[in-house]
MDAnalysis code that builds the backbone (N, CA, C; Angstrom):
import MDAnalysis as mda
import numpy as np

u = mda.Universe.empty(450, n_residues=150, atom_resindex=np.repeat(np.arange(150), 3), trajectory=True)
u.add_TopologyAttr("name", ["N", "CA", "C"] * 150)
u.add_TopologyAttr("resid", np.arange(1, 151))
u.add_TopologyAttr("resname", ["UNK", "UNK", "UNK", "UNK", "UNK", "UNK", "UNK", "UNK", "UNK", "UNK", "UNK", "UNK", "UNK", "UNK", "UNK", "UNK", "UNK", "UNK", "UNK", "UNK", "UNK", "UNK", "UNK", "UNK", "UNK", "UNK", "UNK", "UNK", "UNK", "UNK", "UNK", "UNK", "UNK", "UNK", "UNK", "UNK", "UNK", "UNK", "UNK", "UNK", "UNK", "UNK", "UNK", "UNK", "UNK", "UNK", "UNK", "UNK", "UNK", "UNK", "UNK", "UNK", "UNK", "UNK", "UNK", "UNK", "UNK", "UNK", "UNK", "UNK", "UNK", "UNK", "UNK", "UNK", "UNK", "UNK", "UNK", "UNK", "UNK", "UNK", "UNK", "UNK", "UNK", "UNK", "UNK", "UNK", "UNK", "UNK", "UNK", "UNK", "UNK", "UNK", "UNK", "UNK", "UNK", "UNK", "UNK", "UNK", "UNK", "UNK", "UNK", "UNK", "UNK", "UNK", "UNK", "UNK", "UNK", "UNK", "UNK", "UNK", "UNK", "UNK", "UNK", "UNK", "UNK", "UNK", "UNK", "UNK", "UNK", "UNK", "UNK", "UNK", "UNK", "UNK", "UNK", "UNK", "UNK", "UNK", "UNK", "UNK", "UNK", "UNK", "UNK", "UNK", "UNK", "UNK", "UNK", "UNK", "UNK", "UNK", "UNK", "UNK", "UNK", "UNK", "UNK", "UNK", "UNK", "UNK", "UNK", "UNK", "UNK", "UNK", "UNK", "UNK", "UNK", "UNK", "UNK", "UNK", "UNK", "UNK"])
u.atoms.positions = np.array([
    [0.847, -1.187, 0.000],
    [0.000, 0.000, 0.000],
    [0.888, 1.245, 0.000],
    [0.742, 2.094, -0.772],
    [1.334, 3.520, -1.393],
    [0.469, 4.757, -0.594],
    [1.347, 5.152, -0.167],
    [0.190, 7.033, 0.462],
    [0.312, 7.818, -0.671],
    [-0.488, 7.674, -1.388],
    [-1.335, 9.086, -2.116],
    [-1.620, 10.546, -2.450],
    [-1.341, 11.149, -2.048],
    [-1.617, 12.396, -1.806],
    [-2.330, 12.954, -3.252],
    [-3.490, 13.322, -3.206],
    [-4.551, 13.637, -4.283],
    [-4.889, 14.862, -4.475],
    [-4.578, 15.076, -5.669],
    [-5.407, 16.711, -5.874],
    [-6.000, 16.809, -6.821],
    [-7.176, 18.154, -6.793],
    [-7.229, 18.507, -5.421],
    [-7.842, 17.849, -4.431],
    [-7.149, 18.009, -2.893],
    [-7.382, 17.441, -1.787],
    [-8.861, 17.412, -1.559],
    [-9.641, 17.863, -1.972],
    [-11.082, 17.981, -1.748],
    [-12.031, 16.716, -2.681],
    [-11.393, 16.064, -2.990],
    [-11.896, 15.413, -4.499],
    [-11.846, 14.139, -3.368],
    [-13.547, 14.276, -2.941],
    [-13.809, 12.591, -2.651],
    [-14.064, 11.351, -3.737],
    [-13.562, 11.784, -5.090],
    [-14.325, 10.586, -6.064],
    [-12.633, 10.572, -6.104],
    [-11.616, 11.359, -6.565],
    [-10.358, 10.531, -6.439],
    [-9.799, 9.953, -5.211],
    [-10.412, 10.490, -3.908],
    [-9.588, 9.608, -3.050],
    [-10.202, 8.045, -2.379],
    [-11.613, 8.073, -3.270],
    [-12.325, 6.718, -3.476],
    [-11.770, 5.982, -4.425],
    [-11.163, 6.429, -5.412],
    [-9.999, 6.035, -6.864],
    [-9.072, 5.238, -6.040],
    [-8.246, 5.909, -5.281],
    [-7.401, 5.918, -4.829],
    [-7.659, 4.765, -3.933],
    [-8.578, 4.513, -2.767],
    [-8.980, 3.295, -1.585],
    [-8.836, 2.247, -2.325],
    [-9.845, 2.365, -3.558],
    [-10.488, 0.977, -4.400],
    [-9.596, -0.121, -4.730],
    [-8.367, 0.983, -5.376],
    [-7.254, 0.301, -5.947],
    [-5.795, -0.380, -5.317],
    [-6.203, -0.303, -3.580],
    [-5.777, -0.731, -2.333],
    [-4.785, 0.144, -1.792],
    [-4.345, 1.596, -1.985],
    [-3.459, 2.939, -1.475],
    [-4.610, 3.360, -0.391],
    [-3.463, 4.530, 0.273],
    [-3.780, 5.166, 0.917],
    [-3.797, 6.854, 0.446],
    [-5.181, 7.339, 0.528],
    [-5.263, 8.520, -0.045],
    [-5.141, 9.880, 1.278],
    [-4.120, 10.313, 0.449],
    [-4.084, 11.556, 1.386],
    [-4.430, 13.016, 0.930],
    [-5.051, 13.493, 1.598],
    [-6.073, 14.657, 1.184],
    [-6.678, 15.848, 2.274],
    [-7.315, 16.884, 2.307],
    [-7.644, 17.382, 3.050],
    [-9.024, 16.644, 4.084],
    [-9.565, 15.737, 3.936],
    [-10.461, 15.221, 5.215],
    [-9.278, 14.559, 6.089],
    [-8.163, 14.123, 5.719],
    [-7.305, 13.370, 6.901],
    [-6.907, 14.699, 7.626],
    [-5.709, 15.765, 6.875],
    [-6.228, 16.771, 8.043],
    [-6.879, 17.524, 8.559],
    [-7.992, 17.501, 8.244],
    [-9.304, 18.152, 8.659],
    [-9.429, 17.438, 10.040],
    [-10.016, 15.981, 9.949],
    [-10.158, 15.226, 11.219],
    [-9.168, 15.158, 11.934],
    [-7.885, 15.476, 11.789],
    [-7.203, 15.365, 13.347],
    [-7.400, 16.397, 13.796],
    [-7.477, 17.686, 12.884],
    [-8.021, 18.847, 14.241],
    [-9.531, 19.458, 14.399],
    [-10.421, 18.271, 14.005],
    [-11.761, 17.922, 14.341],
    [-11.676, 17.041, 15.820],
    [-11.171, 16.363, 16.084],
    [-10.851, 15.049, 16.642],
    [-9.740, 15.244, 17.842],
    [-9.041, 16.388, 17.979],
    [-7.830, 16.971, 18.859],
    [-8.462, 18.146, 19.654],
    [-8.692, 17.306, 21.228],
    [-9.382, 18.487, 21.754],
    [-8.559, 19.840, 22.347],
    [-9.229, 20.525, 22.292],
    [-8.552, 21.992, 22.579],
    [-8.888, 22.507, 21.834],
    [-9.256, 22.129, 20.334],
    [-9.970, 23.301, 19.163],
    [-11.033, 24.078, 19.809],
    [-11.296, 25.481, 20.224],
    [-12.356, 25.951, 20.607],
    [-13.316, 27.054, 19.725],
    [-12.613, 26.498, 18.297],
    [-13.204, 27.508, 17.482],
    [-13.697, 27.173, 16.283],
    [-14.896, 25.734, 16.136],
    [-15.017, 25.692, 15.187],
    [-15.950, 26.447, 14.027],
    [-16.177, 26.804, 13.139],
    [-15.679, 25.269, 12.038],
    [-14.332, 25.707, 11.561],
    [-13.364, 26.957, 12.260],
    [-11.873, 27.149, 11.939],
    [-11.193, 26.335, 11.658],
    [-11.011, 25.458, 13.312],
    [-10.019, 24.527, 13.711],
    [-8.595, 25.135, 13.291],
    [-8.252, 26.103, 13.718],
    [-6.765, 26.593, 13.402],
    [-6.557, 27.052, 14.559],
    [-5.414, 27.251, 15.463],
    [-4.801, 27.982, 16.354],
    [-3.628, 29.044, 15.819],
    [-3.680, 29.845, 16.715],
    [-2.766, 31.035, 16.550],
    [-1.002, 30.408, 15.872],
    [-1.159, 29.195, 16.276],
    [0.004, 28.230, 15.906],
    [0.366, 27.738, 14.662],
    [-0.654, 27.449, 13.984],
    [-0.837, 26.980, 12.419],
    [0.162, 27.662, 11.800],
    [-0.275, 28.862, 11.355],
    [0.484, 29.966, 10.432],
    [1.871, 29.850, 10.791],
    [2.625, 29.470, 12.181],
    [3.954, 29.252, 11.945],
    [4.272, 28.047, 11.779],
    [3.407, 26.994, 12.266],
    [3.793, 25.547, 11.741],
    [4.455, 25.935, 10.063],
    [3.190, 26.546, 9.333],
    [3.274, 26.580, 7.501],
    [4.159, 27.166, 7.275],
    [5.947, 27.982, 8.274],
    [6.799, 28.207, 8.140],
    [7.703, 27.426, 7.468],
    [7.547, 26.075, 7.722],
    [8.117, 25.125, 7.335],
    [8.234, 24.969, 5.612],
    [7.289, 25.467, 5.080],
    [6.718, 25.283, 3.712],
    [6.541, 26.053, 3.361],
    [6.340, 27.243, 3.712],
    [6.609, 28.584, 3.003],
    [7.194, 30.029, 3.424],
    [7.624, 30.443, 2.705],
    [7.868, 31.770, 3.611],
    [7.565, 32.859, 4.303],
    [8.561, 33.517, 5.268],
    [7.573, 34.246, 5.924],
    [6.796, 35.747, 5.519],
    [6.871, 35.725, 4.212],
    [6.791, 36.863, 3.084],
    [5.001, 36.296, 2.773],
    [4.949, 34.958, 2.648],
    [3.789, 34.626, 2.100],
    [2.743, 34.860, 2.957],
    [1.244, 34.913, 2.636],
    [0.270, 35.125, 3.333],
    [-0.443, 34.481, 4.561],
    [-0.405, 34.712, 5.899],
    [-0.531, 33.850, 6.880],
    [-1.913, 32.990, 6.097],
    [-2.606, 32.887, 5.532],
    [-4.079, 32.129, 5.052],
    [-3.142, 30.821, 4.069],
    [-2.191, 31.302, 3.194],
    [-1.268, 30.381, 2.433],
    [-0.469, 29.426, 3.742],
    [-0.008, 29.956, 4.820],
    [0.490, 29.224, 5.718],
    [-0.229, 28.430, 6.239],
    [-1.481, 29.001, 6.957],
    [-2.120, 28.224, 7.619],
    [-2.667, 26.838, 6.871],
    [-2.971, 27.176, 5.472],
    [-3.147, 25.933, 5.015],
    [-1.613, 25.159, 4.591],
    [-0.997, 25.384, 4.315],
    [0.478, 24.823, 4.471],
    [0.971, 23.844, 5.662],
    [0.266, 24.004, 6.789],
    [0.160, 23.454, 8.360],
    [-0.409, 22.267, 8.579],
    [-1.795, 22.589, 7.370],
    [-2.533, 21.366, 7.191],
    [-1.871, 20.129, 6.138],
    [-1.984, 20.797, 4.973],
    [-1.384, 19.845, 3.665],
    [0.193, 20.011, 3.461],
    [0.956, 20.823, 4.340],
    [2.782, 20.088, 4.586],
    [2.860, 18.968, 4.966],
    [2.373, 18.373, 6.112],
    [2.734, 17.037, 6.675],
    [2.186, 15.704, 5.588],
    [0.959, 16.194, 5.060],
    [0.280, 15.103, 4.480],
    [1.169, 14.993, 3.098],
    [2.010, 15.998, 2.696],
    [3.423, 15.833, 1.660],
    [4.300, 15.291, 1.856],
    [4.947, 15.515, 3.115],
    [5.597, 14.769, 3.766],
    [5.669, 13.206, 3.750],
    [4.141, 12.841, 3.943],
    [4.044, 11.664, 4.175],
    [3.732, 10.930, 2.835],
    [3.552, 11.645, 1.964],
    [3.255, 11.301, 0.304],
    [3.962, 10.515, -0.627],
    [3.897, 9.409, -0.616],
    [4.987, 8.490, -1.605],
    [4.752, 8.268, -3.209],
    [3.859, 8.945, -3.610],
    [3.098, 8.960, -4.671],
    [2.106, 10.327, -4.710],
    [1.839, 10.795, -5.816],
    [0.922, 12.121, -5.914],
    [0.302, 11.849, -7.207],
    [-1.490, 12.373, -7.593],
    [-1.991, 12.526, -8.760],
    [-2.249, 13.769, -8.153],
    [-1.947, 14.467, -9.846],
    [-2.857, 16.346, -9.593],
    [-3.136, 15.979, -10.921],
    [-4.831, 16.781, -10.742],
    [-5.993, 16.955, -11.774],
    [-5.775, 18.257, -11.971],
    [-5.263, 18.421, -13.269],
    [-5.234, 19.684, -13.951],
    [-6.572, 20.138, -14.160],
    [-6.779, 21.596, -14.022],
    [-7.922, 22.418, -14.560],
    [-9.392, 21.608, -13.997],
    [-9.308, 21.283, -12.895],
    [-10.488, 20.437, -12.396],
    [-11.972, 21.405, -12.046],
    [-12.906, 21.174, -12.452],
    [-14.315, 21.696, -12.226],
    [-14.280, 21.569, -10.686],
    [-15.193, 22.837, -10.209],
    [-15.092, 22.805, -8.894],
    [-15.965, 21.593, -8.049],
    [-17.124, 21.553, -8.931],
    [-17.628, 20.134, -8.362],
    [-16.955, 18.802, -8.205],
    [-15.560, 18.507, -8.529],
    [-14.814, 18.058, -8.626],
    [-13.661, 17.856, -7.465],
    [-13.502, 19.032, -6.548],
    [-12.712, 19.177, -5.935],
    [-12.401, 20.602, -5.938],
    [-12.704, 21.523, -4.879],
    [-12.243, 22.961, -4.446],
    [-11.226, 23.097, -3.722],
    [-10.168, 23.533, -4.574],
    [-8.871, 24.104, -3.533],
    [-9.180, 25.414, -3.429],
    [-9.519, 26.247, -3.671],
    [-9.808, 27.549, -3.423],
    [-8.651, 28.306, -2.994],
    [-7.683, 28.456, -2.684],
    [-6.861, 28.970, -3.165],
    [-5.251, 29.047, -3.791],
    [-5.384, 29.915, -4.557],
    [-4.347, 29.933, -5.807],
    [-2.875, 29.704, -5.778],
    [-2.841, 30.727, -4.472],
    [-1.060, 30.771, -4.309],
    [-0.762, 29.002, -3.510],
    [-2.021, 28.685, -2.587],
    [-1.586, 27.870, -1.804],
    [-1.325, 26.348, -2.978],
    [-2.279, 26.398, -3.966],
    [-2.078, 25.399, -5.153],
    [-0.765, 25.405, -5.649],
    [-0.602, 26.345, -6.381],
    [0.962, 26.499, -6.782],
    [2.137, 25.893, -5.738],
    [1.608, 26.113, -4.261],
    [2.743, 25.791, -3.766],
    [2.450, 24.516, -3.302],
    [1.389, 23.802, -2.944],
    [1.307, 22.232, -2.964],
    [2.205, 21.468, -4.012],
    [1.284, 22.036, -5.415],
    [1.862, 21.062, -6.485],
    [3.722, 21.266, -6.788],
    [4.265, 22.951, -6.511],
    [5.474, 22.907, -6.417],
    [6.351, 21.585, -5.528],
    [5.764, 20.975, -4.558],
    [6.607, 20.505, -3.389],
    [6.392, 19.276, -3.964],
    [5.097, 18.842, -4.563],
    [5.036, 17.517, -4.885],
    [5.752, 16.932, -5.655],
    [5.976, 18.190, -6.581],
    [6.569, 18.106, -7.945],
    [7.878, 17.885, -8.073],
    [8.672, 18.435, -6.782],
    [10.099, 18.441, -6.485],
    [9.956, 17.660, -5.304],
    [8.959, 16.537, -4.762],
    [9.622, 16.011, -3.819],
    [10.559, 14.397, -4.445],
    [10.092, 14.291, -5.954],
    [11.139, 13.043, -6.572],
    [10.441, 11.629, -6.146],
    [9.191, 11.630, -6.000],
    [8.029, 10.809, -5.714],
    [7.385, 10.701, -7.294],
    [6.767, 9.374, -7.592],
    [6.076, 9.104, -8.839],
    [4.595, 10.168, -8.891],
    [4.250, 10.678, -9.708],
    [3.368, 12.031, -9.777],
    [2.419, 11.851, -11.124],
    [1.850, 11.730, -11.444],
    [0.747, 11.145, -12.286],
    [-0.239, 12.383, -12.362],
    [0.302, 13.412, -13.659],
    [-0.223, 14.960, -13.495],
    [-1.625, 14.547, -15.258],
    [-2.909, 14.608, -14.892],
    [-3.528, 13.885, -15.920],
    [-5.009, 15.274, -15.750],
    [-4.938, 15.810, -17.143],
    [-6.512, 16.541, -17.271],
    [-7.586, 16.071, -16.845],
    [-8.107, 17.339, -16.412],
    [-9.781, 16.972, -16.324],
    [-10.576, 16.722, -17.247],
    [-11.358, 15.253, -17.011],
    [-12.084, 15.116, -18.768],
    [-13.230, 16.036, -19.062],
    [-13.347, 16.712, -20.184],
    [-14.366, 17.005, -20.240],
    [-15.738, 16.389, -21.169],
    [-15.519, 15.169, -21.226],
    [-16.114, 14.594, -22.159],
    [-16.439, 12.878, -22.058],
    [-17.468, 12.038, -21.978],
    [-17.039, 10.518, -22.259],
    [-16.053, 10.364, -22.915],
    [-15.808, 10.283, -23.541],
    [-14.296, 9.701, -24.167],
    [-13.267, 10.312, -23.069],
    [-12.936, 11.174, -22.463],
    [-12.042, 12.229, -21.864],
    [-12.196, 10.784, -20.529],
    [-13.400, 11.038, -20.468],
    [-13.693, 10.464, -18.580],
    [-13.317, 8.517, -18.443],
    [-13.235, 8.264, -19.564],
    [-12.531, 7.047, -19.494],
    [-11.125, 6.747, -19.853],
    [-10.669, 7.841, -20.721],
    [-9.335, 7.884, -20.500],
    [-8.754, 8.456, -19.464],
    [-9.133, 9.256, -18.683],
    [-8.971, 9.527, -17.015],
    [-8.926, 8.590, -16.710],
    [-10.039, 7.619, -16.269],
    [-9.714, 6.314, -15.573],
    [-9.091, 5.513, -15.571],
    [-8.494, 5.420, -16.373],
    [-7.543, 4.375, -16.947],
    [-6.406, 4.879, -16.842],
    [-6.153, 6.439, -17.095],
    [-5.040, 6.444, -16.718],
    [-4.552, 6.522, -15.024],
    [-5.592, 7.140, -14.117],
    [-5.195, 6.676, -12.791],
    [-5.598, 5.457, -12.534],
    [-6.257, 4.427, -13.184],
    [-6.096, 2.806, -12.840],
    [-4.350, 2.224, -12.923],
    [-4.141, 3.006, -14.689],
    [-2.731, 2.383, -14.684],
    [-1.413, 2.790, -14.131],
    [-1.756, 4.410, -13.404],
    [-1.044, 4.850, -12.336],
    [-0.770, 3.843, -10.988],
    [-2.053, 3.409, -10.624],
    [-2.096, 3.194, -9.262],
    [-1.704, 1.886, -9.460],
    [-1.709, 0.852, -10.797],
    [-1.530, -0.640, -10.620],
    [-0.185, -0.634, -10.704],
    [0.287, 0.812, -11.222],
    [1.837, 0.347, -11.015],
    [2.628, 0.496, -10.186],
    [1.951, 1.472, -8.909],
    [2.544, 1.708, -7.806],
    [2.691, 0.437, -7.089],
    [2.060, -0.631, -7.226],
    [1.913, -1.800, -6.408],
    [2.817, -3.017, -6.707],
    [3.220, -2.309, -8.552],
    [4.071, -3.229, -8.898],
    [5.565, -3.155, -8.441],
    [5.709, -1.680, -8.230],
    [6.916, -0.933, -7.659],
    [6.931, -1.032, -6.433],
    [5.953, -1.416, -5.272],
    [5.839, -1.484, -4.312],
    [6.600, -2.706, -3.867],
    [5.927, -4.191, -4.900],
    [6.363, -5.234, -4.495],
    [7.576, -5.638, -5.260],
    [8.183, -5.132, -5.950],
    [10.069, -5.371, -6.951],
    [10.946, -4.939, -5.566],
])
């Protein structure tokens, strides 16, 4: 089993892609629920502490926008832990909302340079489009398993 990391992180139909095909998908509900789930949050539906924004020091600079950090706090570690990455280019928002711009750029920057297998595939816009999507993260993910077990 391969950790995942999916974008965008919001995309419950890829990180169901991702379960089916026996990985582990990493995305924004994993860190959502630990600081759903970690008591001391007293501010929801935030869930951020005054702390976040320097955690996302780690991952970005201190030039960048504490809102770019704070989410940096969330989806740094889950990079970290990423042995594999798909990003959906140009994805419909029903699809998956990252909502914001700078913080995208700098996800997919880290993924992109972390030297992990990365499987960067359009959004279909079309039957024909939406099965060659599938297939191509089917034949992404069957080969992570093959690389898993060599």
């Amino acid at each position: 089993m391969v950790k995942v990391f999916i974008y965008p992180a919001t995309s419950l139909i890829l990180s169901d892609m991702v379960a089916r095909f026996g990985h582990e998908p990493l995305g924004s509900a994993i860190g959502i629920r630990e600081r759903i789930q970690t008591p001391g949050f007293e501010s929801p539906p935030l869930q951020i502490t005054p702390e976040e924004p320097k955690k996302g020091l780690k991952w970005a600079a201190v030039e960048v926008p504490s809102g770019v950090r704070g989410r940096m706090a969330v989806y740094g570690p889950l990079i970290e832990e990423a042995e594999a990455a798909i990003i959906i280019k140009d994805p419909d928002y029903a699809f998956g909302c990252m909502g914001c711009a700078r913080t995208n750029e700098l996800i997919q920057f880290h993924l992109r340079n972390k030297g992990i297998p990365v499987l960067d595939v359009a959004y279909p816009t079309s039957d024909e489009e939406g099965v060659g999507f599938v297939a191509a993260v089917k034949e992404f993910l069957t080969g992570l398993k093959m690389e898993e077990s060599a």
